[in-house]
C-alpha positions as CSV (number, residue, x, y, z in Angstrom):
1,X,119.4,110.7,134.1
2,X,118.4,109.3,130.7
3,X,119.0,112.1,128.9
4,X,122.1,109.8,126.5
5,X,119.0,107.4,125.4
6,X,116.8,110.2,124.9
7,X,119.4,111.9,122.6
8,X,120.1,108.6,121.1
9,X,116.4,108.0,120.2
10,X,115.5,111.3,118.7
11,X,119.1,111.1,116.3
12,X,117.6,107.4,115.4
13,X,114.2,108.9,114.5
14,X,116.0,111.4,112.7
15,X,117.6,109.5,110.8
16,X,114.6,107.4,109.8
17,X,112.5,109.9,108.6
18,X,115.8,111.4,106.7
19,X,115.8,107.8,105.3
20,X,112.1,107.4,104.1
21,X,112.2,110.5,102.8
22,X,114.7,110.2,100.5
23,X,113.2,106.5,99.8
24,X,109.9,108.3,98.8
25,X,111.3,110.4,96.5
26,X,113.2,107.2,94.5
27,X,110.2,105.8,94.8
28,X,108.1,108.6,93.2
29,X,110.9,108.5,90.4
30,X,110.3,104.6,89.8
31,X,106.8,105.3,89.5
32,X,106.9,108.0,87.2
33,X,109.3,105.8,84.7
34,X,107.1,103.2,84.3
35,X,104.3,102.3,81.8
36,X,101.0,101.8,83.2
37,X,99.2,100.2,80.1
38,X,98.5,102.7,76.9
39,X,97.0,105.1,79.3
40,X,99.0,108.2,81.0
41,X,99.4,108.9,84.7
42,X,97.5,111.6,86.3
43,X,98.8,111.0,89.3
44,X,101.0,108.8,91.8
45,X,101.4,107.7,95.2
46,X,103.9,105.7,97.6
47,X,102.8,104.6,100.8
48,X,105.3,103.2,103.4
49,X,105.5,99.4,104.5
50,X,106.5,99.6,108.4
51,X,109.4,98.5,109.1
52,X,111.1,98.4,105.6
53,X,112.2,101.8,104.5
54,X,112.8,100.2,100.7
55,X,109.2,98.8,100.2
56,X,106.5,101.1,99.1
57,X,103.0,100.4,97.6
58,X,102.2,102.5,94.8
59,X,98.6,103.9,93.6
60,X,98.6,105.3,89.9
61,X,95.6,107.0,88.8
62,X,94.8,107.1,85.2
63,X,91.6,108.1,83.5
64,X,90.1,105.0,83.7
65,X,91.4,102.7,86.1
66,X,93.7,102.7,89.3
67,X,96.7,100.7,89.4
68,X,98.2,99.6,92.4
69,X,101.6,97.7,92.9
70,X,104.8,97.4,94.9
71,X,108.2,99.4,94.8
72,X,111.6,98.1,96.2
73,X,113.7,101.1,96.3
74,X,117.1,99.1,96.7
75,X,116.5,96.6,93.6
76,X,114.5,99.8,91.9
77,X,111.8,97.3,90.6
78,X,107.9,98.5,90.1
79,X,105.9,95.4,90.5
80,X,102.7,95.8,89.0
81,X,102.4,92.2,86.9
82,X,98.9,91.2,89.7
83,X,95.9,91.6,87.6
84,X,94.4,92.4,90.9
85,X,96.1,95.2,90.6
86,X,93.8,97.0,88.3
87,X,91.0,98.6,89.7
88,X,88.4,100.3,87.2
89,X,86.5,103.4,88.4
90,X,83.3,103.0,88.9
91,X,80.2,104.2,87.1
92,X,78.4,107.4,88.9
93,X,75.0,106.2,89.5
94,X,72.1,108.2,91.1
95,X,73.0,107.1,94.2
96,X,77.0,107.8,94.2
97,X,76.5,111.5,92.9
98,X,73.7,111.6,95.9
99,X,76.2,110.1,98.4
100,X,79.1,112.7,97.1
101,X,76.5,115.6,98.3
102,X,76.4,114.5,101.6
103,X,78.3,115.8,104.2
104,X,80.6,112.5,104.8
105,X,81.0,112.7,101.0
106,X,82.0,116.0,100.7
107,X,84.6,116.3,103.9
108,X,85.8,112.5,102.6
109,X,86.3,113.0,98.9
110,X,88.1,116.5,100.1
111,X,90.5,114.7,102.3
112,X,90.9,111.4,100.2
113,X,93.6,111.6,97.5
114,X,92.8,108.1,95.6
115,X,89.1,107.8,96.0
116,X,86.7,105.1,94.6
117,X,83.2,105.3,95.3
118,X,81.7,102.5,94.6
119,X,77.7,101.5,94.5
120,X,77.1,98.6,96.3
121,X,73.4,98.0,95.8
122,X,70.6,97.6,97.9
123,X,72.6,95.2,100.7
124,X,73.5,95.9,104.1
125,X,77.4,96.1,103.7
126,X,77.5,97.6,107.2
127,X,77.3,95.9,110.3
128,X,76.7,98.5,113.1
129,X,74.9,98.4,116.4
130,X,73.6,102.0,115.6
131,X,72.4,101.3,112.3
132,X,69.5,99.2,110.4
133,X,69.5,100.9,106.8
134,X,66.1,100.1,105.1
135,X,66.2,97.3,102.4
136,X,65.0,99.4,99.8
137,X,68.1,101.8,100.6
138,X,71.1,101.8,98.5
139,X,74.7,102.0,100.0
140,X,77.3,103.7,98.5
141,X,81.4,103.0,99.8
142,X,84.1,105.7,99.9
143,X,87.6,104.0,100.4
144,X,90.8,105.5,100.0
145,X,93.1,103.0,98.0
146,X,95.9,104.7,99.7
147,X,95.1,102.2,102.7
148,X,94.8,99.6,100.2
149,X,97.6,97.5,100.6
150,X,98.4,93.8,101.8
151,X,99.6,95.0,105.4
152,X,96.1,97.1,105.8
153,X,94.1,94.5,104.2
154,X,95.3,90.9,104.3
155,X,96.6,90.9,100.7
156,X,93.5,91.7,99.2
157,X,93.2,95.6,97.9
158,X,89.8,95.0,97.1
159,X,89.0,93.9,100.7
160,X,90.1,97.0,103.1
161,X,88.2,98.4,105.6
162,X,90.7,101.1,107.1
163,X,89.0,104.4,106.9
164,X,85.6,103.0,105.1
165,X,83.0,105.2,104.9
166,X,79.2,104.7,104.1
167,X,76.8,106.4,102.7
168,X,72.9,105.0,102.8
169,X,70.9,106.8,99.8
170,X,66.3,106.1,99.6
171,X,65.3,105.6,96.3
172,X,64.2,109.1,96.4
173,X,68.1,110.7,96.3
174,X,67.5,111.3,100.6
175,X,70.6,110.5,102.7
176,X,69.1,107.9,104.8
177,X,72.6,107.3,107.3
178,X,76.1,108.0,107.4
179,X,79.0,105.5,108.4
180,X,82.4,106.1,109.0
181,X,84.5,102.7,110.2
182,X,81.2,101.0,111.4
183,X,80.5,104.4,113.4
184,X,77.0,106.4,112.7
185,X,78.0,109.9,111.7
186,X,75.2,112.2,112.9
């Protein structure tokens, strides 16, 4: 009993997956034929919209910037005209190399393929009912811009905080607290 719709659903899933992969692959081709400003590509990435097999969003890495953008698969377009876009890396201050020696750095930047850590300053970024980072503590963000696009992050790739991690440094280089999606890692 119900064993046609469960046959039916896994051939569907089947087929999806079939579908997106081949998708990701085109995609990956746009990617790699297109110019991403006077720079070269280290590397790329597409990441699936749900629902649409044909829509990607790309990250490009080069050695100074990330770019970010949108594949359609069936027109084969790259849109990447948003200078929004464009995100530079980030200096390494004190702090950030501090913050990549911690443990949440260390198993984040190892499982993170387009990281950007970013030094945020001496605010409180963070609201957490386990946490009250000292003011004179500096926080330090880890996001992956894989999760970076307008479904994730209201259309802002600047603005996501899917998979955000934290890390508080003291003035001294100490790891004052750890914070993985508003969670205290201990």
């Amino acid at each position: 009993r119900g064993r046609g719709w469960a046959i039916a659903a896994l051939c569907l899933v089947g087929i999806d997956l079939g579908v997106r992969a081949g998708e990701h692959h085109r995609a990956l081709h746009l990617i790699s034929n297109t110019s991403f400003g006077n720079q070269p590509m280290l590397r790329a990435g597409a990441e699936p919209y749900p629902v649409n097999p044909f829509h990607w969003f790309a990250v490009v890495e080069t050695p100074t910037y990330y770019q970010t953008g949108s594949v359609n698969t069936r027109a084969e377009t790259v849109d990447t005209s948003d200078q929004d876009d464009v995100i530079f890396k980030p200096p390494v201050t004190p702090a950030v190399a501090a913050a990549k020696r911690s443990w949440l750095g260390r198993v984040y930047l190892d499982w993170a393929r387009f990281p950007l850590v970013t030094d945020r300053g001496r605010a409180n970024l963070v609201a957490s009912d386990d946490l009250a980072p000292q003011p004179q503590d500096t926080a330090v963000e880890f996001r992956d811009l894989r999760f970076a696009y307008s479904f994730l992050s209201a259309g802002n790739p600047r603005a996501s905080s899917v998979l955000t991690a934290w890390v508080y440094v003291t003035p001294s280089g100490a790891i004052d607290a750890m914070v993985m999606n508003n969670r205290l890692q201990k």
